[in-house]
Wavefront OBJ file of the C-alpha trace (Angstrom):
o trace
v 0.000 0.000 0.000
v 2.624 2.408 0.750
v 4.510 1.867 -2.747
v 1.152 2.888 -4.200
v 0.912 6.163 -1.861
v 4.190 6.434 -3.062
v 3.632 6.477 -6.694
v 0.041 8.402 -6.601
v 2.171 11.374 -5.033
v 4.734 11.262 -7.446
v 1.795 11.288 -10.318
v 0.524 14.801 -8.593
v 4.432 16.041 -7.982
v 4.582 15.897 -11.814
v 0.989 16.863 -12.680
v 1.749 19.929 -10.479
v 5.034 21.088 -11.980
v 3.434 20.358 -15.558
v 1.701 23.424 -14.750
v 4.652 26.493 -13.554
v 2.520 29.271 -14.477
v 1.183 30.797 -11.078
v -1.534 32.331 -12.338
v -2.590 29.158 -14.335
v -2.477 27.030 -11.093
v -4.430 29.079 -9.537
v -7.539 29.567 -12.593
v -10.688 28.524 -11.199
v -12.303 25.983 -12.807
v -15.166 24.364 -11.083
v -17.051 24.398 -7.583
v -15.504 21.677 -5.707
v -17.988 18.892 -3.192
v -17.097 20.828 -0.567
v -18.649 24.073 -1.836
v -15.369 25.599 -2.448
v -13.798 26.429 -5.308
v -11.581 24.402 -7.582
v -8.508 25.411 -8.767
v -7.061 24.406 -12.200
v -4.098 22.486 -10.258
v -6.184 20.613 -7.888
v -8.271 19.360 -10.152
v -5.384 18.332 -12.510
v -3.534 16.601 -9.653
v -7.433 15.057 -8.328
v -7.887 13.428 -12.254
v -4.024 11.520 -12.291
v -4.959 10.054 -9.382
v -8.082 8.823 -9.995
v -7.565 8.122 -13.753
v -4.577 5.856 -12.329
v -6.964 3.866 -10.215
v -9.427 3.562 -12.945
v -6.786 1.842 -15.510
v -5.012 -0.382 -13.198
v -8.355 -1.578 -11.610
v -7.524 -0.582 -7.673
v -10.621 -1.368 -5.306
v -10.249 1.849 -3.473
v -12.946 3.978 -2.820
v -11.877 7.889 -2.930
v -13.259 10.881 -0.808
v -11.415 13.571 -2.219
v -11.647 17.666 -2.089
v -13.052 17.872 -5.329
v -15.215 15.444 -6.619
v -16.097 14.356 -2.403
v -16.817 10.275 -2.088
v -16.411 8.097 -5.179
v -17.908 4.612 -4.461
v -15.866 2.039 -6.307
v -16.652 -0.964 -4.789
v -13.471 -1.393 -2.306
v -13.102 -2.155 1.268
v -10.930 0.897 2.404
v -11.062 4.734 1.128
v -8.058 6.746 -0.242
v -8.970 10.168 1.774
v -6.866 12.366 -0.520
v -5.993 16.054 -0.493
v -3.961 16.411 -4.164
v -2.904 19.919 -3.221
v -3.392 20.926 0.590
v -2.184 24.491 0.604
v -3.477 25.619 -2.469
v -2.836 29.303 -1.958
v 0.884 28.869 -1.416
v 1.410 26.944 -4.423
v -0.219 30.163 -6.229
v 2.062 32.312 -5.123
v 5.344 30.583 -5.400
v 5.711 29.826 -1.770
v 7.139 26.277 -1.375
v 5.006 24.334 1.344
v 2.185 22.868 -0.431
v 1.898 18.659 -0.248
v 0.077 16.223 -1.649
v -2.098 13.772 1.548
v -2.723 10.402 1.022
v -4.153 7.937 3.518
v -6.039 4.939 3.715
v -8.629 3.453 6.248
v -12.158 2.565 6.407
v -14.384 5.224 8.090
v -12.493 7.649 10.410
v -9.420 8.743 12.017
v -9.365 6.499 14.181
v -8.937 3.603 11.610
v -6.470 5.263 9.020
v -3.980 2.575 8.634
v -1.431 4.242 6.061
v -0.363 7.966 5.705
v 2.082 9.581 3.238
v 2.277 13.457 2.544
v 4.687 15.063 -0.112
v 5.816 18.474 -0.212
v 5.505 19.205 -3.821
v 7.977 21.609 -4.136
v 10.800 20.210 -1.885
v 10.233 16.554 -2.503
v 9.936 16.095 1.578
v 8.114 12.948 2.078
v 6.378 12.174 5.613
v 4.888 8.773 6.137
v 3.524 6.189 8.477
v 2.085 3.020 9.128
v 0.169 2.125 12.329
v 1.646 0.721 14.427
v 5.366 1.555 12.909
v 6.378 4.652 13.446
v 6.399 7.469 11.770
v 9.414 8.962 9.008
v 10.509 11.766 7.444
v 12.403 11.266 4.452
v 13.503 7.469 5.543
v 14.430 8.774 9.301
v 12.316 8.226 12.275
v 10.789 11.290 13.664
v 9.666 11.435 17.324
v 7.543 14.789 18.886
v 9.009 16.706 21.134
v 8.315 16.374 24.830
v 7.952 19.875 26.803
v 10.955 20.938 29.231
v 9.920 24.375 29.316
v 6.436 25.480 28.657
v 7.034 29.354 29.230
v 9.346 28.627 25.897
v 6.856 27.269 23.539
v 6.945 27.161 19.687
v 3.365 26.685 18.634
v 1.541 27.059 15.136
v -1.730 29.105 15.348
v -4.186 29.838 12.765
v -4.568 33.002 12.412
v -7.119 33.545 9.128
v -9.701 35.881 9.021
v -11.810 33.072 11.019
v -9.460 33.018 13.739
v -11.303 32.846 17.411
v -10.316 35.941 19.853
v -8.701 32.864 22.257
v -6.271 32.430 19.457
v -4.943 35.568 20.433
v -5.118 35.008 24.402
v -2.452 31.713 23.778
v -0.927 33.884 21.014
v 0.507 35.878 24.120
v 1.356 32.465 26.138
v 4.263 31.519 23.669
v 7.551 32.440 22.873
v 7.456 32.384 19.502
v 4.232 31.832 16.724
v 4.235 30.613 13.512
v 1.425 30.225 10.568
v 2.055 28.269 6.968
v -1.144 27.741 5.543
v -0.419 24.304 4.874
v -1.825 22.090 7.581
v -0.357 18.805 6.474
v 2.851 20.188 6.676
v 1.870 22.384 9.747
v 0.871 18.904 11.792
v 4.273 17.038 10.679
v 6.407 20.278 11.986
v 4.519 19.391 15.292
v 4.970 15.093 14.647
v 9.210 16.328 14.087
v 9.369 17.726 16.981
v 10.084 21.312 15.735
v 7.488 22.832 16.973
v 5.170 22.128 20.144
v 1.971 22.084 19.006
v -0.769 23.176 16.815
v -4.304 25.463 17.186
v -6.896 25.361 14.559
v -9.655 27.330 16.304
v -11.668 29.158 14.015
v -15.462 30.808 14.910
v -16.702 30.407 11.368
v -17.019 26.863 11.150
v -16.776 26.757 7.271
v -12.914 27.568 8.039
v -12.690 24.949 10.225
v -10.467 21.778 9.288
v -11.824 19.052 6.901
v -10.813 15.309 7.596
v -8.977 15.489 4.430
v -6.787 17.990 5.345
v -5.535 15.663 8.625
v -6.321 12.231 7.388
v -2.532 11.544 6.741
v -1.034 14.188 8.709
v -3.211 13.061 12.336
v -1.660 9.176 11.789
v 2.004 10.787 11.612
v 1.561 12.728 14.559
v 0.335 9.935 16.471
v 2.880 7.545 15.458
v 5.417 10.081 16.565
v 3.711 10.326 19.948
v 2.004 13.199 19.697
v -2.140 13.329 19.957
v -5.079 15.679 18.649
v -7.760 16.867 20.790
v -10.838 18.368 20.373
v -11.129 21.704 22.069
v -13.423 19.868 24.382
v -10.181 17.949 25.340
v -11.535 14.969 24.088
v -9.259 12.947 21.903
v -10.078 13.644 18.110
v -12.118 11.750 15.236
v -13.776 12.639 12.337
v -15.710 10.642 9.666
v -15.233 10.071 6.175
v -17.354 12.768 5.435
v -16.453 15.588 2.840
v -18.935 17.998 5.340
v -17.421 17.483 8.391
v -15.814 19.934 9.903
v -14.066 20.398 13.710
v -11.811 22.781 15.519
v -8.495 20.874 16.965
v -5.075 21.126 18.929
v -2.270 18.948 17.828
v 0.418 18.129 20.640
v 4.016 16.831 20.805
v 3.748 16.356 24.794
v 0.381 15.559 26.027
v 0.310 17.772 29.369
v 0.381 20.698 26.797
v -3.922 19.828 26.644
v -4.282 20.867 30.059
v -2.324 23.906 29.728
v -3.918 25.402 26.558
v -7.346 24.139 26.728
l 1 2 3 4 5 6 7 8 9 10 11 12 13 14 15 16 17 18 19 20 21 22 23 24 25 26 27 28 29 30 31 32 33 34 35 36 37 38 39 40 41 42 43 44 45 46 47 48 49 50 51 52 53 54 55 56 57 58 59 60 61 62 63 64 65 66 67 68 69 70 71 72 73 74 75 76 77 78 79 80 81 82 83 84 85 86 87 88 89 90 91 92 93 94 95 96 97 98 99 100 101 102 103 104 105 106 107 108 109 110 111 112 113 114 115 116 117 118 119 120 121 122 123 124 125 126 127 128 129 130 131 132 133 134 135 136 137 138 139 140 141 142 143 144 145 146 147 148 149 150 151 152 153 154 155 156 157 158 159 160 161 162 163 164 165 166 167 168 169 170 171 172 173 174 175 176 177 178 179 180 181 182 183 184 185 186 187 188 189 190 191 192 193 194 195 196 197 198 199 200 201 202 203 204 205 206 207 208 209 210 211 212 213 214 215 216 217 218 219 220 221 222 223 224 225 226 227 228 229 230 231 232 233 234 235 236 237 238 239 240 241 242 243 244 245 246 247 248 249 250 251 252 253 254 255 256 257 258
């Protein structure tokens, strides 16, 4: 299964630099399943990867940003993002990924997670139960020594809640990269100490594509997501579902920011 993951990332990396006009990659061409809108490189990257599955007959079913959940008569789902962080591929900025991962019908059950950055050829992946790796080399989250010296990701989007800013003020240092898959691995590497999505307008809220991969890494580095409830995180298969979160290297961080 990996090898696949593998291969259906390296089909967007190329899809993706077929296309080095910004302003191309960025043409809207559709309205995607999750009422957004589609770019001309996400739907690009979304067609090689399901055009691949199509030809070489793989039972997978597909719940992707685009075209939502594609029915194709397997026993596990590919949750794909082709191009989480969209925006920054637009403008040049170099931390957009594709997120692959496989399971059956939550979070809680994704078995397999790979995530490419498309522009650096950074590849974070894990199987559960193994570990978790970036670029071959076991990654492990960081455990807390100091927590008046914390490194956390926040975002901070024109949805952000006002207690963003109250923890804003809590850390030493802040950081925002509009790329969540990448955002939740910086966390899983143990370079930074955790991560905030809290947004008030819910349609800004996180979508379990966006995690799918990145949530399995994390946990197989020994880090955990919460609700902001403090209840430990899930989300269904569902292209509508939506949820606030904080992603953790050390766990005693939940008490402390929640």
């Amino acid at each position: 299964m990996m090898e696949l993951l593998e291969h259906l990332s390296i089909l967007i990396r190329d899809t993706a630099r077929s296309i080095p006009d910004l302003a191309e990659r960025g043409k809207e061409v559709c309205q995607g399943a999750d009422g957004t809108p589609t770019t001309q490189i996400d739907k690009c990257a979304e067609n090689v990867v399901l055009s691949y599955l199509e030809e070489n007959n793989i039972l997978l079913n597909v719940l992707s940003e685009e075209i939502g959940f594609v029915d194709r008569g397997g026993e596990r789902t590919l949750v794909l993002d082709p191009i989480d962080g969209t925006h920054n591929s637009m403008m040049g900025v170099p931390l957009y990924t594709a997120s692959l991962a496989v399971g059956d019908e939550s979070l809680r059950d994704v078995e397999y997670a790979y995530i490419r950055n498309l522009a650096t050829d950074d590849v974070y992946m894990a199987e559960k139960g193994k570990g978790a790796f970036h670029n071959g080399r076991r990654i492990y989250a960081r455990q807390i020594s100091d927590k008046d010296n914390l490194c956390m990701i926040l975002y901070l989007g024109c949805g952000a809640h006002p207690d963003t800013f109250k923890i804003l003020k809590r850390c030493s240092r802040t950081r925002a990269y509009g790329c969540a898959s990448i955002e939740m691995c910086l966390v899983a590497e143990g370079v930074v100490d955790g991560f905030l999505m809290n947004s008030e307008d819910p349609t800004r809220s996180i979508r379990v594509i966006d995690i799918a991969a990145s949530h399995l890494i994390l946990r197989e580095a020994g880090g955990e997501i919460f609700t902001l409830d403090g209840e430990l995180m899930d989300m269904p298969f569902d292209i509508n579902a939506r949820s606030n979160f904080l992603a953790v290297g050390d766990r005693r961080l939940k008490e402390w920011l929640l």
